[in-house]
RODO-2510 file (C-alpha; in nm, 4 decimals, decimal comma):
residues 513
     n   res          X          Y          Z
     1     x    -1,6682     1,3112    -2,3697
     2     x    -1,3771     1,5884    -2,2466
     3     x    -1,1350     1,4933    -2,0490
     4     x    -0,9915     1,7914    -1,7684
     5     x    -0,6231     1,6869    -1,5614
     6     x    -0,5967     1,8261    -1,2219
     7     x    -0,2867     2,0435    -1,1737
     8     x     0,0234     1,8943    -1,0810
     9     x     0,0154     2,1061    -0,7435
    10     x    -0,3295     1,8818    -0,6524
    11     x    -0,3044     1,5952    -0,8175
    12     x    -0,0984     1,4216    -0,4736
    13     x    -0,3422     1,5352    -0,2317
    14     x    -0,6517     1,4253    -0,5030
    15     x    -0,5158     1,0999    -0,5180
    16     x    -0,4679     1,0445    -0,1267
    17     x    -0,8161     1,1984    -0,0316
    18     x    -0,9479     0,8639    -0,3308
    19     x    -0,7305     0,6396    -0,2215
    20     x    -0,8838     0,6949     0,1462
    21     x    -1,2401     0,7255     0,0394
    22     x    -1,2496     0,4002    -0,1677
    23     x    -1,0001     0,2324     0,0544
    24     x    -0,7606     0,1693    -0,1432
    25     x    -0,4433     0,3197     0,1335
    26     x    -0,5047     0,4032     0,4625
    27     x    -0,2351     0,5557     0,7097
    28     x    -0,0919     0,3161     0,9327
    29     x    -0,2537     0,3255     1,2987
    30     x    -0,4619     0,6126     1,2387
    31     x    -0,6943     0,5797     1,5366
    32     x    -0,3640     0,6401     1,6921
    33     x    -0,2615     0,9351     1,4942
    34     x    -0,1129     0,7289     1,2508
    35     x     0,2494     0,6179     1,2123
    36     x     0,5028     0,8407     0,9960
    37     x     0,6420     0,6338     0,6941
    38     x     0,3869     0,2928     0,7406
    39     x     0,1125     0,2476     0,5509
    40     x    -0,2174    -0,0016     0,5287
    41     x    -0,3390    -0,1216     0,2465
    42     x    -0,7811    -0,1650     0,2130
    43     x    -0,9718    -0,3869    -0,0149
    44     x    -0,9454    -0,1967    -0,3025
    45     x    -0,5553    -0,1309    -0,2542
    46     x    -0,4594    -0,5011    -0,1257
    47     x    -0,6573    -0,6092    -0,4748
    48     x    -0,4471    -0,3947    -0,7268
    49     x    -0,1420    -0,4265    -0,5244
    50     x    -0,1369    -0,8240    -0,5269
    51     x    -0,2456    -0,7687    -0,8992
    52     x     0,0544    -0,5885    -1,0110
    53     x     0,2943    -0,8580    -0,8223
    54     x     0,0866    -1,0700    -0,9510
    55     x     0,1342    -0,9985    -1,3481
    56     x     0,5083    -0,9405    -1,2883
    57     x     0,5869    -1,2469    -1,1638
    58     x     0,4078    -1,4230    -1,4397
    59     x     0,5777    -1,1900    -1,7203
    60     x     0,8982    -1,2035    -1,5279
    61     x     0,9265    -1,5289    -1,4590
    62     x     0,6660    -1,7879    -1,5475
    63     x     0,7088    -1,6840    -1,9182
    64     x     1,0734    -1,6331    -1,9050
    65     x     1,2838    -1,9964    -1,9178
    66     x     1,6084    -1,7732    -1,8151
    67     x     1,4286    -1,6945    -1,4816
    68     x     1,3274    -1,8273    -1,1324
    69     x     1,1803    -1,7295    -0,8064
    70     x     1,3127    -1,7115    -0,4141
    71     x     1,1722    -1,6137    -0,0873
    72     x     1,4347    -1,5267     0,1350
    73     x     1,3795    -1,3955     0,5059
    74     x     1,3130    -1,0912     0,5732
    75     x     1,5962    -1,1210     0,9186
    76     x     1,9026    -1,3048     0,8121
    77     x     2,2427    -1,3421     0,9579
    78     x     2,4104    -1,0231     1,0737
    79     x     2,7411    -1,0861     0,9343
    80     x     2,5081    -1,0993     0,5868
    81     x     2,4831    -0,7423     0,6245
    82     x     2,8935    -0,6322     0,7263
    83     x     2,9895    -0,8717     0,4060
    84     x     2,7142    -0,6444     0,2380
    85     x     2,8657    -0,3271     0,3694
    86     x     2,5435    -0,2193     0,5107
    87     x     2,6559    -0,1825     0,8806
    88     x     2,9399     0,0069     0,8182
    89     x     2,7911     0,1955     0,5226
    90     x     2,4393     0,2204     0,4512
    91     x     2,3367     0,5673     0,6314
    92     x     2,2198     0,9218     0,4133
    93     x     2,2886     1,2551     0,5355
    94     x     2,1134     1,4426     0,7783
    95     x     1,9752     1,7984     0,8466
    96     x     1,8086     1,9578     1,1426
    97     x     1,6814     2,3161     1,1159
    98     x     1,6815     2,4632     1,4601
    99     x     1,4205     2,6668     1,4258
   100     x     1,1455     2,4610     1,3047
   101     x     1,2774     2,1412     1,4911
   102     x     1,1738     1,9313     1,1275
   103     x     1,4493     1,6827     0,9881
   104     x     1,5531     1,6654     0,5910
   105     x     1,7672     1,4431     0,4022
   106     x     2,0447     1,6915     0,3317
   107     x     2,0916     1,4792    -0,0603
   108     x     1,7261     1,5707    -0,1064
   109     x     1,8056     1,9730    -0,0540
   110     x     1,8690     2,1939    -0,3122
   111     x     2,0422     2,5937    -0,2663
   112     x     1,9368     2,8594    -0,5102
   113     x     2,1302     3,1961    -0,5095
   114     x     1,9006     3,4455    -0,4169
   115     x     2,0132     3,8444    -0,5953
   116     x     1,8099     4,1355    -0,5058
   117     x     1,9324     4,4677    -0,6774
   118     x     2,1808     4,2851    -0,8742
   119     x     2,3676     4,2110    -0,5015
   120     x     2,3932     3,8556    -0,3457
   121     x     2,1760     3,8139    -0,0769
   122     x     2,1890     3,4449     0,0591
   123     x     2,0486     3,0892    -0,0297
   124     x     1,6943     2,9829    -0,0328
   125     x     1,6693     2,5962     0,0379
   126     x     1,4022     2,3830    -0,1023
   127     x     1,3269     1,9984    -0,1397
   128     x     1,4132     1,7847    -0,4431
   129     x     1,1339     1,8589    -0,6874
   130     x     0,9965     2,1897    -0,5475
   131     x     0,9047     2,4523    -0,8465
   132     x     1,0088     2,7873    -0,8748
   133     x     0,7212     2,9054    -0,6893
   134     x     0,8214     2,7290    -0,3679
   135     x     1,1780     2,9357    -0,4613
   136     x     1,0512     3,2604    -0,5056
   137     x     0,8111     3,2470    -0,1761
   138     x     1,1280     3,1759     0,0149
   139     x     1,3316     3,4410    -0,1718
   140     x     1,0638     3,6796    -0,0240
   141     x     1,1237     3,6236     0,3081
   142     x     1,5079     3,6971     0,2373
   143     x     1,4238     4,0407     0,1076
   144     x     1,1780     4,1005     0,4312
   145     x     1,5090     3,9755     0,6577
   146     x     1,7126     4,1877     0,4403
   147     x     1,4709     4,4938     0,5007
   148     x     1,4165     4,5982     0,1636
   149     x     1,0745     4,4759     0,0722
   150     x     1,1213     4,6926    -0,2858
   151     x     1,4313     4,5409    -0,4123
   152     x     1,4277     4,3393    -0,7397
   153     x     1,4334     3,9362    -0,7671
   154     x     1,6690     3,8811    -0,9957
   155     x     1,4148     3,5712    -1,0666
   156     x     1,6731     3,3442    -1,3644
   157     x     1,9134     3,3362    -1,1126
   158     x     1,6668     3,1593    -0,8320
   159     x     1,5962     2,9638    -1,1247
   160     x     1,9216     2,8182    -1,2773
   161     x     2,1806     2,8162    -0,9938
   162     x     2,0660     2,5376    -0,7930
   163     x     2,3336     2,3019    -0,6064
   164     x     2,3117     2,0308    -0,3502
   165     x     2,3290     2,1499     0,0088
   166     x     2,6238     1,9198     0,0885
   167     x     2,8486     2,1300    -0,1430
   168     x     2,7419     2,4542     0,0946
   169     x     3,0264     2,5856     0,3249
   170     x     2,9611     2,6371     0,6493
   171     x     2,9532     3,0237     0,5834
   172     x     2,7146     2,9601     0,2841
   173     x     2,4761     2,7530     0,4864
   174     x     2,4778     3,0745     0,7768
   175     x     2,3090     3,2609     0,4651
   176     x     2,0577     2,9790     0,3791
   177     x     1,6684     2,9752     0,4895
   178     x     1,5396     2,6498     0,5212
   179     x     1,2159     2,4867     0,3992
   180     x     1,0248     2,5930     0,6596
   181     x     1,2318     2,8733     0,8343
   182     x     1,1635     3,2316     0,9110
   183     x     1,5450     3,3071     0,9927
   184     x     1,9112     3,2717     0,7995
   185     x     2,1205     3,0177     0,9234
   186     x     1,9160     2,7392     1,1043
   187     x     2,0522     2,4310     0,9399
   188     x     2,2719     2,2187     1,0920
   189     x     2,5944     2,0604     0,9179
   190     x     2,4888     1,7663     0,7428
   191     x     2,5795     1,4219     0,9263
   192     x     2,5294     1,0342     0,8856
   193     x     2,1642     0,8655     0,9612
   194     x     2,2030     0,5081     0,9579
   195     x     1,8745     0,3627     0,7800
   196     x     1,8633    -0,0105     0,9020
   197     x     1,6390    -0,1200     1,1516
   198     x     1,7868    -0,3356     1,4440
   199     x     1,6251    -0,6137     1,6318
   200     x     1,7047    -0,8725     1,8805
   201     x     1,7149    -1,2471     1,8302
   202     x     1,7458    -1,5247     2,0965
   203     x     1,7299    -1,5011     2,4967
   204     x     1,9602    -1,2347     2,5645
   205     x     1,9045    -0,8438     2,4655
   206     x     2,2801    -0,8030     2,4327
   207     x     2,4828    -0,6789     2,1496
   208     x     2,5487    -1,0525     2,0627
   209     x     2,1788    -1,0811     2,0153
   210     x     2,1889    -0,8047     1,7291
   211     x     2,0045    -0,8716     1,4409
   212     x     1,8821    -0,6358     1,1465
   213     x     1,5611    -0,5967     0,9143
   214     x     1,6520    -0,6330     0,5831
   215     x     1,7061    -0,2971     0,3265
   216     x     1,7360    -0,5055     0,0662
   217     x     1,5543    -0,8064    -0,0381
   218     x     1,8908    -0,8446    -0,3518
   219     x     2,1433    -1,0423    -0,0527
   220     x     1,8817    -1,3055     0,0382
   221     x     1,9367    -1,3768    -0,3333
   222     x     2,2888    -1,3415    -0,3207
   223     x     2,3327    -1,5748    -0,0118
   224     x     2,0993    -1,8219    -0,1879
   225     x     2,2920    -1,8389    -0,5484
   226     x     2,4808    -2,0998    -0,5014
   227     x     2,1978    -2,3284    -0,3197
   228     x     1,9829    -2,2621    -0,6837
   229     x     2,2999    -2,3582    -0,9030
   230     x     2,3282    -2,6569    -0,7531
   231     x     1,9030    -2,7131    -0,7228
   232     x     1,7937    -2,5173    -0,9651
   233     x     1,9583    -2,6778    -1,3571
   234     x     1,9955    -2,3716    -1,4451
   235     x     2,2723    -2,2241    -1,6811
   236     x     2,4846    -1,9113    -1,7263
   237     x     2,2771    -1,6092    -1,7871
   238     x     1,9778    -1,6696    -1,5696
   239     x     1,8119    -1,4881    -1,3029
   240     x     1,6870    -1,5256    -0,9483
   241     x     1,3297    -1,3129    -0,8785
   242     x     1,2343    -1,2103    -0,5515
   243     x     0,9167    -1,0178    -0,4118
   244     x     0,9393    -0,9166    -0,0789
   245     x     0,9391    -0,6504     0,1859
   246     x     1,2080    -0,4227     0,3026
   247     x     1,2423    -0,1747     0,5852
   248     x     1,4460     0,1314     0,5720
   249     x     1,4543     0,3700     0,8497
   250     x     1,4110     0,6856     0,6269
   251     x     1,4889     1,0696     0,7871
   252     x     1,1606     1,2255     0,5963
   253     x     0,9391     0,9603     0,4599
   254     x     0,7658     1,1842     0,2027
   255     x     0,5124     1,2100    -0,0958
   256     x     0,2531     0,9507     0,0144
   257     x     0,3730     0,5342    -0,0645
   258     x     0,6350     0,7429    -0,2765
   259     x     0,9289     0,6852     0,0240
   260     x     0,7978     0,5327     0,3394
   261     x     1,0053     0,3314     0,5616
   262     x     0,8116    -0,0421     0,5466
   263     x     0,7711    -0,0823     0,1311
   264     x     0,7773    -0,3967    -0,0900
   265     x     1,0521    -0,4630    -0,3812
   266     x     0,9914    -0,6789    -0,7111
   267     x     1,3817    -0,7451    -0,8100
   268     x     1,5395    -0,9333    -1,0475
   269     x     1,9585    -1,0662    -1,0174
   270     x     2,0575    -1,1608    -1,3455
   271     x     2,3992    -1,2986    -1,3256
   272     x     2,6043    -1,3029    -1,6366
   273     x     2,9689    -1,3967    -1,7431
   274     x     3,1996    -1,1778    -1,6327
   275     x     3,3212    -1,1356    -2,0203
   276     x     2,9340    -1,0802    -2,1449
   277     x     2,8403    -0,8130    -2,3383
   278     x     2,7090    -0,6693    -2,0193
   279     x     2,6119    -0,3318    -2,1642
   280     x     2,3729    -0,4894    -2,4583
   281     x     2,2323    -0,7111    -2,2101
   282     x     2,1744    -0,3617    -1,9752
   283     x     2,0474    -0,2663    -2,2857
   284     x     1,7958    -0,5202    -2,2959
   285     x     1,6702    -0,5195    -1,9596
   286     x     1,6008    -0,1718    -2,0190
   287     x     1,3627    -0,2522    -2,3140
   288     x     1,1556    -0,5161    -2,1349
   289     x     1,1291    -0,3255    -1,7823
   290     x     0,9878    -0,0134    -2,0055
   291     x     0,7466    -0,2473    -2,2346
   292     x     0,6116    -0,3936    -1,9135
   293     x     0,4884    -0,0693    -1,7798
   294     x     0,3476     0,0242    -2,0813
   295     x     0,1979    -0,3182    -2,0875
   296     x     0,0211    -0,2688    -1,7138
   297     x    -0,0949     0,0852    -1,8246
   298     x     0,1564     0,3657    -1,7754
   299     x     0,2289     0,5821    -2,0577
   300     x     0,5158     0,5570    -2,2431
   301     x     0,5229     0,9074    -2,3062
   302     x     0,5640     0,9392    -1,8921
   303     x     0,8797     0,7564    -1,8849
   304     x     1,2455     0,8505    -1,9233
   305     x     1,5686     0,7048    -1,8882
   306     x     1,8236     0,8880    -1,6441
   307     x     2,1912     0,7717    -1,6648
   308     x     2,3826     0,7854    -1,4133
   309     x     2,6944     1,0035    -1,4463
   310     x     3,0167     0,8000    -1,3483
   311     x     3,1193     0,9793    -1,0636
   312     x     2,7366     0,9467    -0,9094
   313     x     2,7853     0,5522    -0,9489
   314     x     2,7474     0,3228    -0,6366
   315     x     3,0892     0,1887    -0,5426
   316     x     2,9976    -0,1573    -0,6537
   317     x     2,8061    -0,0678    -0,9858
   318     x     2,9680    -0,0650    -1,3219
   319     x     2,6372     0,1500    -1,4703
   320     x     2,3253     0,2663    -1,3462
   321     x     1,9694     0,3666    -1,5557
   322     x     1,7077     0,4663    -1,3672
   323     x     1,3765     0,4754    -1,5461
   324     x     1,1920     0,8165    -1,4264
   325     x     0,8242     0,8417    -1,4123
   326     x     0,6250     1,1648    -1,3854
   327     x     0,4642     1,1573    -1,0030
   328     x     0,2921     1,4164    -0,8791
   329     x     0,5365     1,5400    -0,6712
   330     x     0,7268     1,5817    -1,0228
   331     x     1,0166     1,3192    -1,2351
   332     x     1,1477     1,0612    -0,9606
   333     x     1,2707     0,6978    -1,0113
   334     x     1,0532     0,4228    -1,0328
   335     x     1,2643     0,0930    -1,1890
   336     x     1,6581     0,1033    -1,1480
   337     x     1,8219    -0,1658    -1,3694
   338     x     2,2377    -0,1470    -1,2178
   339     x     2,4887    -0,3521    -1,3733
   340     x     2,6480    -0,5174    -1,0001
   341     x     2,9554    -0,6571    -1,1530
   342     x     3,0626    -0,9510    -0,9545
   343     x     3,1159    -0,7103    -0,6329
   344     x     2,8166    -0,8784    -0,3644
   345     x     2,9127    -1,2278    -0,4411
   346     x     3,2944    -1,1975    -0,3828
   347     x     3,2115    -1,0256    -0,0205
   348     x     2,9619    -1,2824     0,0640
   349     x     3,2998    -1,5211    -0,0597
   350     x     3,5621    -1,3440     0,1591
   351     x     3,3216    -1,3197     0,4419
   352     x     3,1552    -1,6346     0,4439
   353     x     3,4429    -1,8284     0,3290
   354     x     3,2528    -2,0454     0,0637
   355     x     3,3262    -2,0302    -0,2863
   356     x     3,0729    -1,8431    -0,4805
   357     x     3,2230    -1,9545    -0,7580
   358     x     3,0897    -2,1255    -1,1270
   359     x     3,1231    -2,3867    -1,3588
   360     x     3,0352    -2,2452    -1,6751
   361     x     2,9279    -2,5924    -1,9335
   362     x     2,9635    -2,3598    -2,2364
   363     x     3,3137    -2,2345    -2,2006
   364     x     3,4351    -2,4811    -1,9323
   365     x     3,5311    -2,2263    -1,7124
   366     x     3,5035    -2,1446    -1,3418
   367     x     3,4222    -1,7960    -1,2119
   368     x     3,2163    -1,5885    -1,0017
   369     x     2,9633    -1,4338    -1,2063
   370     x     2,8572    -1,0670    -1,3074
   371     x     2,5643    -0,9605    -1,2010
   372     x     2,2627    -0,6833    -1,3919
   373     x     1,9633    -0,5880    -1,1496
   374     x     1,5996    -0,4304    -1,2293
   375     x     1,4849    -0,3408    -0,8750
   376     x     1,0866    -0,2129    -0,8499
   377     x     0,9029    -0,1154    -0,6385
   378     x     0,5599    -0,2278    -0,5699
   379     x     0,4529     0,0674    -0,3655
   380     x     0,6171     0,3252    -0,6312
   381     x     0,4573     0,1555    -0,9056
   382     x     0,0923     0,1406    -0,7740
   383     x     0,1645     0,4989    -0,7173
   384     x     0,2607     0,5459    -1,0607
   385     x    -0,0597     0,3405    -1,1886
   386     x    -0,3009     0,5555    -0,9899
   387     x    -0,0971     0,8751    -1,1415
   388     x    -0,2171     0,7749    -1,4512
   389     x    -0,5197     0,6066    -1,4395
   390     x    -0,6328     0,9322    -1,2577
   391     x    -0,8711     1,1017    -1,4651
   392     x    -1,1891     1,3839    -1,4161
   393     x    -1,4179     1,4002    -1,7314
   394     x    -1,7505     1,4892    -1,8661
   395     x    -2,0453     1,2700    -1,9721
   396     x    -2,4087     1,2023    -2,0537
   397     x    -2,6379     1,1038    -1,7115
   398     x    -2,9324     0,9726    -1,7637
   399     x    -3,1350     1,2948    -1,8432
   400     x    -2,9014     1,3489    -2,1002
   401     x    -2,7089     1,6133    -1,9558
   402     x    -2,3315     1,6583    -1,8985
   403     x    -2,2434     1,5042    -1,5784
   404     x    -1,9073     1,4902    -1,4247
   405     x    -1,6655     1,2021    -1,3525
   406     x    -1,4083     1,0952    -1,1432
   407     x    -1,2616     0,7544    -1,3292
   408     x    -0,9589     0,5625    -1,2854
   409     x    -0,8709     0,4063    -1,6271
   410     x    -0,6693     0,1003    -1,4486
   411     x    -0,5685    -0,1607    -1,7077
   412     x    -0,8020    -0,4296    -1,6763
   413     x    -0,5114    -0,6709    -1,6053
   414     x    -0,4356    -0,5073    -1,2794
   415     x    -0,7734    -0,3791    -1,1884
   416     x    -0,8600    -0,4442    -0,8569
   417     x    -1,2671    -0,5574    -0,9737
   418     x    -1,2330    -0,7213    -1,3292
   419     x    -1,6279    -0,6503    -1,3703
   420     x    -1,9284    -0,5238    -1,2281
   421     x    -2,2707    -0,6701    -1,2638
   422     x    -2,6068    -0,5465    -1,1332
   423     x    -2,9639    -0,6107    -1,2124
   424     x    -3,1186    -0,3464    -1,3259
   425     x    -3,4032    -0,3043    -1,0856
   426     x    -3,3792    -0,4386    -0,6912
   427     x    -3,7440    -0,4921    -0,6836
   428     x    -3,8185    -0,7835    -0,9317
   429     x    -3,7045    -1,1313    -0,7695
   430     x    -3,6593    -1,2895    -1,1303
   431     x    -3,3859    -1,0109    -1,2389
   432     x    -3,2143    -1,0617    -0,8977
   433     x    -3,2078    -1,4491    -0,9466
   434     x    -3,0649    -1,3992    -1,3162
   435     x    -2,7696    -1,1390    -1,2019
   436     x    -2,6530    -1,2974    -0,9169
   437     x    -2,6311    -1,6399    -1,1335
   438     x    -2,4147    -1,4563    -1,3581
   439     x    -2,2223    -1,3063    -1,0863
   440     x    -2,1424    -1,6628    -0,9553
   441     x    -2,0427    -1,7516    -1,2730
   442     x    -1,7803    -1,5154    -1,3258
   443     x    -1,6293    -1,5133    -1,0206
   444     x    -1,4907    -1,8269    -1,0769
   445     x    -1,3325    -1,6521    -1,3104
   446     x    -1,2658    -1,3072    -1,1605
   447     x    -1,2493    -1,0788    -0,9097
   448     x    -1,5707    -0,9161    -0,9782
   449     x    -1,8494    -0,7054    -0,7846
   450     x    -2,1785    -0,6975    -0,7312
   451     x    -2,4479    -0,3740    -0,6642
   452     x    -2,7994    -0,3581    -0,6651
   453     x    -2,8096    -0,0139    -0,4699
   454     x    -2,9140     0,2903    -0,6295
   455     x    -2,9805     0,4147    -1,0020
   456     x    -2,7801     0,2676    -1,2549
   457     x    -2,6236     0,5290    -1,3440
   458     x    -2,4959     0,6318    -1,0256
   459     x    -2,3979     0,2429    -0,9618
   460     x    -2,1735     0,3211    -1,3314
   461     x    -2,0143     0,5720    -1,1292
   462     x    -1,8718     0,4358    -0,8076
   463     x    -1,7366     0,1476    -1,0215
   464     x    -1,5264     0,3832    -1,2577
   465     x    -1,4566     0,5733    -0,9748
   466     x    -1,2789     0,2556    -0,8946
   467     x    -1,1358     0,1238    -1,1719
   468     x    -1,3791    -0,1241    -1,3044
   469     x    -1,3147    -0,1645    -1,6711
   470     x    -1,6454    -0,3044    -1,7713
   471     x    -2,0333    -0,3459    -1,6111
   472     x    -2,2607    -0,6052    -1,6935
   473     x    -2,5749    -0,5536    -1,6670
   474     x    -2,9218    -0,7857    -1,6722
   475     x    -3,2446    -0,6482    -1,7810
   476     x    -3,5884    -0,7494    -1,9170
   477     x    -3,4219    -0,8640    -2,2239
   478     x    -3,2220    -1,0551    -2,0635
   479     x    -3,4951    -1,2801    -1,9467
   480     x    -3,7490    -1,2293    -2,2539
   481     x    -3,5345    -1,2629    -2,5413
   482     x    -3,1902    -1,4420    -2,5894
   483     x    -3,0286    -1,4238    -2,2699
   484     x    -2,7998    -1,1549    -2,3299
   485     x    -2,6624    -0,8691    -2,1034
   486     x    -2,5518    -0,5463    -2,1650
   487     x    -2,1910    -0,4993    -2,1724
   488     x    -2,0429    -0,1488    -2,0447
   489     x    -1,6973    -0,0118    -2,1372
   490     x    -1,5255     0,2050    -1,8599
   491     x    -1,3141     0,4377    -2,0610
   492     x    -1,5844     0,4889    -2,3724
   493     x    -1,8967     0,4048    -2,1668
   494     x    -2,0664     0,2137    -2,5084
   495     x    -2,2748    -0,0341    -2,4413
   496     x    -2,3099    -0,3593    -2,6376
   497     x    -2,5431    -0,6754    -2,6283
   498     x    -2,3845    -1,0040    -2,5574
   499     x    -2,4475    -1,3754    -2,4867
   500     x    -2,2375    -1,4802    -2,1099
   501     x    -2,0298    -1,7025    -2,3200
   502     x    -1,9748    -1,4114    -2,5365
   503     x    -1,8735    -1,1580    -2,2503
   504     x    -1,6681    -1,4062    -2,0865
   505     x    -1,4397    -1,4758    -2,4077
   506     x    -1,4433    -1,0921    -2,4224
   507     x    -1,2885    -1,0584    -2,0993
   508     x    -1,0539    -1,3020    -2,1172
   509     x    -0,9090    -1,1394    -2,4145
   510     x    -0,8702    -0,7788    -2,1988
   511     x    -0,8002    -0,9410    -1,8938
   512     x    -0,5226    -1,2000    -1,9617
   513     x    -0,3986    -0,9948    -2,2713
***
């Protein structure tokens, strides 16, 4: 069996064309055109979404005794959100180029010094993870403006003097192309965007009635700390976990699920005392937020840690990691784990006017804790799970010939189908009967599927295509001899005999883990 990757430049659109075919994502009112930054999720995609929540809560929680769950609303009190500093201060620059009339987040623009003949001859402007391709294209156009379509690209400069656009002065941006611009200069000054989406609660549409869909889903556990302290029995360090939905009114929702402005967040507050060794315990969170990707099928190869430099800190954080995963659409964060310090729950204090404070049993003291947070997303990391399940390979059909695949290698733990099982002919009642017993069986079990369409071989295919990790399949010697079924790996496509109590032990083991 060979295994082929599509490039890097493909892979994105590969994986959105699949995801639509197999519904797995659709776009968001689509017999209407669709709906920038909103997405749907189908059968397949609701299935492996609710399966990754699903196996983080339980590793995250139900098998931690340091850890416990909230639902919070998604619209809480507006004053929530000025203790928060979210009214006054949750907003990300903004860039219009007047030519093409599109709209970028200017911290997600990049200038490159463009030299031709050894001379400067202006700025090319690209997004955050473009390749030097993307720079050089644009660097073109510069020398076409420039009217000297022979002069030399001095191409190591285009390469290693990129800078945010934010730093440009307004001269420097008046030599900058944009993105998509045919002409110097088009790009506006950058200014604030504010990101939250308001709303209107009660009788009266007036600014009293101003209300707010949440960014984050970390103040509902904030607000809620002191209600599980006194509920809860539990003890300094413990955490409060929380899966829920956020909006964020996003400039360019980009890159597929990647940034869109409805998503979901799987977050953890961990609050600590203040005088804990808060950088081992960072440590630590670390450790188990990269051992449970591994442990749902990402490579560990695929992750990195990026540290954030002090002077790129949040205001409130004491130290940032983010753990970077290769997308398609190249390195981005997926999991940020940010040590808080005490900063959310002495607002909420000052604001609210209730004591947010403490009493520690262990050192009979009284204080407002410290605070470490692993934020995830659920729509970045089922993009990072089809990323690497994605795989095109070559194998024997049933004429013994090379035949290729398309096959998502999903860990069976997260795997929207946990099994397949067809009869091996349609046409004999007595093979039907048998497979669709066993079928019953297991899905009391599992999420499993059944197919009695088409040649076996081809019915192999749609389920790896899919993500099915193993077929089951009942033929004549299943009914002649000792009741046992063929067994069908995914990834290695062997086949092995076994009894039903044998393949549902088997299972068990790869499912549950």
């Amino acid at each position: 069996m060979t295994q082929s990757e599509p490039s890097t430049h493909s892979k994105m659109e590969t994986l959105i064309a699949l995801c639509k075919r197999r519904g797995f994502i659709f776009a968001s009112s689509e017999i209407y055109g669709g709906y920038n930054g909103f997405f749907d999720y189908g059968p397949l995609g609701v299935e492996l979404r609710n399966n990754i929540k699903t196996v983080w809560w339980r590793d995250m929680v139900q098998r931690r005794d340091d850890v416990v769950g909230l639902d919070s609303s998604i619209i809480m009190h507006p004053d929530i959100w000025k203790a928060s500093g979210h009214v006054d201060g949750f907003s990300d620059p903004m860039v219009d180029c007047k030519e093409s009339k599109l709209r970028y987040r200017a911290d997600q623009l990049f200038a490159s010094e463009v030299y031709l003949d050894d001379s400067f001859a202006g700025y090319v402007v690209t997004l955050e993870g473009a390749d030097n391709s993307e720079r050089k294209k644009l660097a073109k156009k510069i020398r076409n403006l420039k009217g000297n379509k022979q002069a030399a690209l001095d191409e190591s400069k285009l390469e290693t003097s990129s800078i945010e656009f934010t730093e440009l002065s307004e001269e420097q941006r008046k030599e900058s192309l944009g993105p998509d611009a045919n002409e110097l200069g088009t790009l506006t000054e950058p200014r604030e965007f504010k990101l939250m989406f308001e709303t209107k609660v009660g009788p009266l549409a007036d600014d009293s009635a101003v209300a707010y869909l949440r960014p984050e889903t970390a103040q509902g556990i904030f607000t809620n700390y002191k209600n599980i302290v006194d509920t809860g029995r539990v003890k300094i360090p413990f955490g409060i976990a929380q899966i829920g939905k956020a909006f964020r009114n996003e400039i360019t929702p980009r890159n597929f699920i990647f940034r869109s402005r409805e998503f979901e967040q799987m977050e953890i507050e961990y609050f600590i005392a203040p005088d804990a060794d808060w950088q081992s315990l960072h440590r630590e969170w670390l450790d188990t937020c990269i051992d449970w990707l591994v442990s749902i099928g990402i490579p560990r190869d695929s992750i990195s840690e990026d540290i954030h430099p002090k002077d790129k800190l949040a205001f409130y954080s004491q130290a940032t990691t983010d753990l970077m995963f290769d997308f398609p659409h190249g390195k981005q964060e997926l999991w940020g784990i940010a040590c808080r310090s005490d900063y959310d729950l002495t607002q909420h204090q000052t604001h609210s006017g209730k004591s947010m404070e403490i009493f520690d049993e262990s050192s009979k003291q009284k204080y407002v804790p410290h605070v470490i947070e692993p934020s995830l997303g659920v729509d970045r990391t089922l993009l990072a799970v089809l990323t690497a399940a994605y795989d095109e390979d070559e194998i024997p059909n049933d004429k013994g010939t090379a035949e290729k695949r398309t096959v998502l290698r999903f860990s069976p733990k997260i795997a929207p189908y946990k099994a397949a099982v067809f009869p091996l002919v349609k046409n004999k009642p007595e093979l039907v009967e048998r497979a669709q017993s066993i079928y019953k069986q297991l899905q009391k079990h599992w999420n499993v599927f059944y197919d009695a369409s088409g040649a076996i071989g081809r019915r192999y295919r749609r389920q790896d295509e899919i993500g099915t990790p193993f077929g089951i399949t009942i033929d004549f010697d299943t009914l002649e001899k000792d009741g046992s079924v063929t067994l069908r790996d995914r990834d290695s496509t062997e086949q092995k005999r076994l009894s039903l109590e044998e393949v549902i032990h088997y299972l068990e083991e790869q499912i549950e883990g």
